[in-house]
BALOBA-1460 file (C-alpha; in Angstrom, 3 decimals):
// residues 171
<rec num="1" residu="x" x="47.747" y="-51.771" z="-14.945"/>
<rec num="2" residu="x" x="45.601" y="-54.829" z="-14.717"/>
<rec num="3" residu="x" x="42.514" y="-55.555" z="-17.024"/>
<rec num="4" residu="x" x="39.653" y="-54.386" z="-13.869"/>
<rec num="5" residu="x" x="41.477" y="-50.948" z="-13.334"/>
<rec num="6" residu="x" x="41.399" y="-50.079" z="-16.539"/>
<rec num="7" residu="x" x="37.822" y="-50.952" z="-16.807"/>
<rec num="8" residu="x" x="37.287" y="-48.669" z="-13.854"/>
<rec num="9" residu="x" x="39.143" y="-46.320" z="-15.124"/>
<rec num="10" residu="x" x="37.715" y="-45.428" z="-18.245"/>
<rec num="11" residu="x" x="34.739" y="-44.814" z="-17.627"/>
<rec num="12" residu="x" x="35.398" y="-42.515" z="-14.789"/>
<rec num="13" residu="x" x="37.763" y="-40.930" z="-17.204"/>
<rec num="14" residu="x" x="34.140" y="-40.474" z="-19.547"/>
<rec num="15" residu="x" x="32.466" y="-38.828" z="-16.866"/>
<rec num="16" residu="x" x="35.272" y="-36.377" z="-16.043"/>
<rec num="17" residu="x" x="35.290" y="-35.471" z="-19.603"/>
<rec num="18" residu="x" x="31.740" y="-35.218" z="-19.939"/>
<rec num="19" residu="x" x="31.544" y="-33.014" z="-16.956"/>
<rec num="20" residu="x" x="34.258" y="-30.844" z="-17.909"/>
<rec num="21" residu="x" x="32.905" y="-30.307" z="-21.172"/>
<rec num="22" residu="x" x="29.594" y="-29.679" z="-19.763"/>
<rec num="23" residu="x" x="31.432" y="-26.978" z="-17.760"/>
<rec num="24" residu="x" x="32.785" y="-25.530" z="-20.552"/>
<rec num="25" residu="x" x="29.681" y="-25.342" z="-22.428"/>
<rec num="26" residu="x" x="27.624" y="-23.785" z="-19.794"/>
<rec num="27" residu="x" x="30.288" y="-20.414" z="-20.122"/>
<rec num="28" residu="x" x="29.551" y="-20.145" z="-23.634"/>
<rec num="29" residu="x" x="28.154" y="-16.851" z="-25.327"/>
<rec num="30" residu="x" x="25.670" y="-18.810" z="-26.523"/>
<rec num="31" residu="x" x="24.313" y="-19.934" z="-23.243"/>
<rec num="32" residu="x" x="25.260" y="-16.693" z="-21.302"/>
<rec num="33" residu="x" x="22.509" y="-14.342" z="-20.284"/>
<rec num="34" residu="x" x="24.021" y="-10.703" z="-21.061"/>
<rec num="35" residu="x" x="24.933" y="-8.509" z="-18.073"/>
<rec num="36" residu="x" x="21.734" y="-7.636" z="-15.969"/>
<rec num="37" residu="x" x="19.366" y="-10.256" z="-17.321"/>
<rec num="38" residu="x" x="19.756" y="-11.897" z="-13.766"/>
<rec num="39" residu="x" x="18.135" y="-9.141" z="-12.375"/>
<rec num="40" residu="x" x="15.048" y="-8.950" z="-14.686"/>
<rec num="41" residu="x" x="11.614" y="-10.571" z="-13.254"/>
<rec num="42" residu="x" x="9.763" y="-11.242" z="-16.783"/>
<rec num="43" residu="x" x="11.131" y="-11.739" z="-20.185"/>
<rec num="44" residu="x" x="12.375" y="-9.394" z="-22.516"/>
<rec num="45" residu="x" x="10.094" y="-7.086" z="-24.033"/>
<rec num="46" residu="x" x="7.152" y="-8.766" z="-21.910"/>
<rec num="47" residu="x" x="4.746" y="-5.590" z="-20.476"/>
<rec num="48" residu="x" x="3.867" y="-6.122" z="-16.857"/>
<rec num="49" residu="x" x="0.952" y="-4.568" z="-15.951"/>
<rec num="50" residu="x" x="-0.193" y="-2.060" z="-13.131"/>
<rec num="51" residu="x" x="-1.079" y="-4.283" z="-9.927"/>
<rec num="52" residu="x" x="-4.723" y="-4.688" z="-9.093"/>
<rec num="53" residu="x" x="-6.622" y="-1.871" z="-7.603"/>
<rec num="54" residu="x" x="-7.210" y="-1.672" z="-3.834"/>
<rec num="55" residu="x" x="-8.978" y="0.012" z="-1.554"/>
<rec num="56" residu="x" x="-8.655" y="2.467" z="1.725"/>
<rec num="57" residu="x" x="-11.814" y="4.015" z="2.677"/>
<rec num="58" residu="x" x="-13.449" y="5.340" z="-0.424"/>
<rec num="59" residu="x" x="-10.178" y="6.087" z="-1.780"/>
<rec num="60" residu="x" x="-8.863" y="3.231" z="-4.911"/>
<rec num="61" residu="x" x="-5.214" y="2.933" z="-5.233"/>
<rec num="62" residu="x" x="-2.315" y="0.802" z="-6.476"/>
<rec num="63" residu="x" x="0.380" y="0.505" z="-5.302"/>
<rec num="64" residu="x" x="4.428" y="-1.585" z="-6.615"/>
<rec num="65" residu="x" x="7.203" y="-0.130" z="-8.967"/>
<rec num="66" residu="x" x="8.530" y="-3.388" z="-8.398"/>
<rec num="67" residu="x" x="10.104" y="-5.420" z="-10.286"/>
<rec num="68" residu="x" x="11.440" y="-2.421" z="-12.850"/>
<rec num="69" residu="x" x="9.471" y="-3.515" z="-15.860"/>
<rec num="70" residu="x" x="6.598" y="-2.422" z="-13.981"/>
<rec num="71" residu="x" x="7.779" y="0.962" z="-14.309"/>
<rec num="72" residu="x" x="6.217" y="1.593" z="-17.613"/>
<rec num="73" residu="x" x="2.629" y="1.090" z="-16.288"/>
<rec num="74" residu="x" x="2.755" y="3.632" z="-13.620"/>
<rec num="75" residu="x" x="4.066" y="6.209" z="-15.586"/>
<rec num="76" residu="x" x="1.734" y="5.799" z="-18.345"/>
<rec num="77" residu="x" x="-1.019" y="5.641" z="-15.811"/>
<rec num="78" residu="x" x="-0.251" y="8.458" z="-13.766"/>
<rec num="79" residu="x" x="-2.098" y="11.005" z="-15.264"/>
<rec num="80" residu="x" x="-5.344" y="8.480" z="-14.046"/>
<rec num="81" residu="x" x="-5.429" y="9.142" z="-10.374"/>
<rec num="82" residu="x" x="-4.925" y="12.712" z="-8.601"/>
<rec num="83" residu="x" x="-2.547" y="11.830" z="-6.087"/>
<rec num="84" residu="x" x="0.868" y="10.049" z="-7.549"/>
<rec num="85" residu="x" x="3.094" y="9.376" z="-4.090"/>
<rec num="86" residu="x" x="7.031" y="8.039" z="-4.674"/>
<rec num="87" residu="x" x="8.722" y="7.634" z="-1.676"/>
<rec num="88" residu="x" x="12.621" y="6.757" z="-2.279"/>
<rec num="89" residu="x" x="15.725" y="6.085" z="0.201"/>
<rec num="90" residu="x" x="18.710" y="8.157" z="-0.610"/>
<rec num="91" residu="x" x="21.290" y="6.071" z="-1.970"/>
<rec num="92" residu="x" x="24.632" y="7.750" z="-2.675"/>
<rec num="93" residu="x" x="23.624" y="10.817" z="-4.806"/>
<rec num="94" residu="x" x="20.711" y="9.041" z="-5.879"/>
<rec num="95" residu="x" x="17.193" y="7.877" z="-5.096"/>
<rec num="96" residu="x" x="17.127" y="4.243" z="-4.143"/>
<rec num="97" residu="x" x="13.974" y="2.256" z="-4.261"/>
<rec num="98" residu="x" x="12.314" y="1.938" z="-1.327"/>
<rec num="99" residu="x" x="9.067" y="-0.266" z="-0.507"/>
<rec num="100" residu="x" x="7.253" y="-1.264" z="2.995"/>
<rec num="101" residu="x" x="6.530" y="2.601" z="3.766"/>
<rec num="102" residu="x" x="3.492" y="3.107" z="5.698"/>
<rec num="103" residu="x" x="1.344" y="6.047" z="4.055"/>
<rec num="104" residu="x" x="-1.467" y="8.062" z="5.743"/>
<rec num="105" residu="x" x="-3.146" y="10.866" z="3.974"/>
<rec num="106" residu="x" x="-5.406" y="13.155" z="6.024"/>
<rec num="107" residu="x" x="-7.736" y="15.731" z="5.384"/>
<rec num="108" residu="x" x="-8.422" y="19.167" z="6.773"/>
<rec num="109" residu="x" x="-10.733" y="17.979" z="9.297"/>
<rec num="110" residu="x" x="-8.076" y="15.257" z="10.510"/>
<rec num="111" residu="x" x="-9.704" y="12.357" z="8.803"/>
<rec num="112" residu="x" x="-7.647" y="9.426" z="7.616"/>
<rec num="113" residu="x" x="-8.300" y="9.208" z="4.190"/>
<rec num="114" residu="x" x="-5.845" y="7.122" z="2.495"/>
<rec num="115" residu="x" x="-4.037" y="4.582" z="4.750"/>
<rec num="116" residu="x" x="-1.760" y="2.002" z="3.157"/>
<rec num="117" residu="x" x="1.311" y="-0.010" z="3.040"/>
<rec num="118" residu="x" x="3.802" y="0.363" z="-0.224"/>
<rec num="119" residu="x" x="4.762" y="-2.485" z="-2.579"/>
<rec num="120" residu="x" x="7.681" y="-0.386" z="-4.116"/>
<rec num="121" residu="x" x="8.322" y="3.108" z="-4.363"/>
<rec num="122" residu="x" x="5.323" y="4.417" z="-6.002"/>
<rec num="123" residu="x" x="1.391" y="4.926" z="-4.718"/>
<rec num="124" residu="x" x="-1.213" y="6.258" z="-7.220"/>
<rec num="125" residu="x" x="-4.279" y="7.013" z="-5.603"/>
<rec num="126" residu="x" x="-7.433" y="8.341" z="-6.479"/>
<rec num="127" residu="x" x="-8.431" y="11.604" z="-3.585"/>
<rec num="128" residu="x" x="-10.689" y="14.578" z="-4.011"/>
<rec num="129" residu="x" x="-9.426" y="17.617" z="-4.275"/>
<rec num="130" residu="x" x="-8.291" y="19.263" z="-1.787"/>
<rec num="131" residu="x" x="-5.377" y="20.153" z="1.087"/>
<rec num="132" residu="x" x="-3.637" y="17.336" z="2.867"/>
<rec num="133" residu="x" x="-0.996" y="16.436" z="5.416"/>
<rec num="134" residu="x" x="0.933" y="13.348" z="4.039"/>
<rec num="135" residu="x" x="2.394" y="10.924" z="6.817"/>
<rec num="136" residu="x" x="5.081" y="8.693" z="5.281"/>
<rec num="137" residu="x" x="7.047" y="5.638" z="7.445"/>
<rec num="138" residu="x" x="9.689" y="3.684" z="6.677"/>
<rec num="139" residu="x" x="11.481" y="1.450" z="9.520"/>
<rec num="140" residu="x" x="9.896" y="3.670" z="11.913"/>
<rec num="141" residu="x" x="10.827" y="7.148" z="10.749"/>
<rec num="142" residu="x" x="7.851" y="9.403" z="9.719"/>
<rec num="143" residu="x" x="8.439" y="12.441" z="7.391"/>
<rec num="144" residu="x" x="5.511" y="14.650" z="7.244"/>
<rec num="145" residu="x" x="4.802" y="16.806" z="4.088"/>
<rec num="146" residu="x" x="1.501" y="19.243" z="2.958"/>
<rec num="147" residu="x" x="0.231" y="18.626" z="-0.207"/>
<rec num="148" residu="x" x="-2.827" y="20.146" z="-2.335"/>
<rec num="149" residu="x" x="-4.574" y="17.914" z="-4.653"/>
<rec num="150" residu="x" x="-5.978" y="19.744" z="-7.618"/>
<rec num="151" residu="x" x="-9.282" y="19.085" z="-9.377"/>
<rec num="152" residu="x" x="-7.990" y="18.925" z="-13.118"/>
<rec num="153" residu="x" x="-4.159" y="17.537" z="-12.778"/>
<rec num="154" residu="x" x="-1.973" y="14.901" z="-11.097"/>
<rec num="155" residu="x" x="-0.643" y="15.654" z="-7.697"/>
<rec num="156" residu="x" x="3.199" y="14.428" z="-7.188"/>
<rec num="157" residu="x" x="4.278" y="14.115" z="-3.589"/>
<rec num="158" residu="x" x="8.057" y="13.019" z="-3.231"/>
<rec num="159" residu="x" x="9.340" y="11.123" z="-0.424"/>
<rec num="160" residu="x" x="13.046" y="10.918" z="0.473"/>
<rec num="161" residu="x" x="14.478" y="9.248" z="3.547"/>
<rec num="162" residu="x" x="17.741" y="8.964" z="4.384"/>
<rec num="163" residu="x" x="20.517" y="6.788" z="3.099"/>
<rec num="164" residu="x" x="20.468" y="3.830" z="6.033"/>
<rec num="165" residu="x" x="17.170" y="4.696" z="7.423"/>
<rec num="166" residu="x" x="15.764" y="0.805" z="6.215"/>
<rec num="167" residu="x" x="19.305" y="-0.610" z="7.000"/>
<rec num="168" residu="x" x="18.476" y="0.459" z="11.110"/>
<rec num="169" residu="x" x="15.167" y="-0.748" z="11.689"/>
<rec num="170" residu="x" x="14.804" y="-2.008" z="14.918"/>
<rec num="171" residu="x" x="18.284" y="-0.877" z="16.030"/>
């Protein structure tokens, strides 16, 4: 080998190692996220809080569920608002998440009361008592449901589509 290709070589022979080692290092346990940490939003133990208020009409809501840490919030603040609306997508022989529903709550007198667009599965909202039809879209499929809001308690209204009904929007 003469004196210049060695010279060459070495150092390319230092980077190769370098990188390799790099490699190597990068699959350690100590550098590994554990399974499903990919999938988290926020940190560990880090609260996330209930998404900011909005309005339809005279009727406040919030509206998310997404990402999962935000799950916490809603549940806690359920008891808070007289109408709690989840609207899910079958998934298997479970409830998937669904968001991007449309959501129209009307009155006896055929008033629109509440209408709004879902940031995840879940819709608090604040209604009088009273007796409602609930109008729920997703990818262009409406379900339609009757539900009686109560003066004292939480109202829960549950949504399920069907498995694929999001997958064939538009189709």
């Amino acid at each position: 080998m003469t004196h210049a290709f060695k010279i060459k070589l070495v150092p390319a022979l230092a980077c190769a190692a370098l990188m390799a080692a790099n490699v190597a290092w990068a699959q350690t346990d100590a550098t590994s996220p554990p399974p499903g940490d990919a999938a988290k939003s926020v940190l560990a133990n880090e609260a996330v809080p209930l998404p900011e208020t909005r309005m339809s009409g005279e009727v406040s809501y919030v509206t998310g569920g997404i990402p999962y840490e935000q799950i916490p919030a809603f549940t806690q603040a359920r008891g808070q608002y007289s109408l709690n609306i989840e609207v899910y997508e079958k998934d298997g022989a479970k409830n998937g998440f669904s968001a991007d529903a449309q959501v129209k709550l009307i009155d006896r007198k055929g008033a629109v009361v509440l209408d709004a667009k879902t940031d995840g599965p879940y819709l608090w909202a604040k209604v009088p008592a009273g007796q409602y039809r609930l109008q729920t879209t997703l990818a262009g499929k409406m379900k339609e449901q009757r539900v009686s809001v109560g003066a004292s308690k939480s109202t829960r209204a549950i949504v399920v589509f069907p498995q694929g009904t999001s997958d064939n929007f538009g189709g």
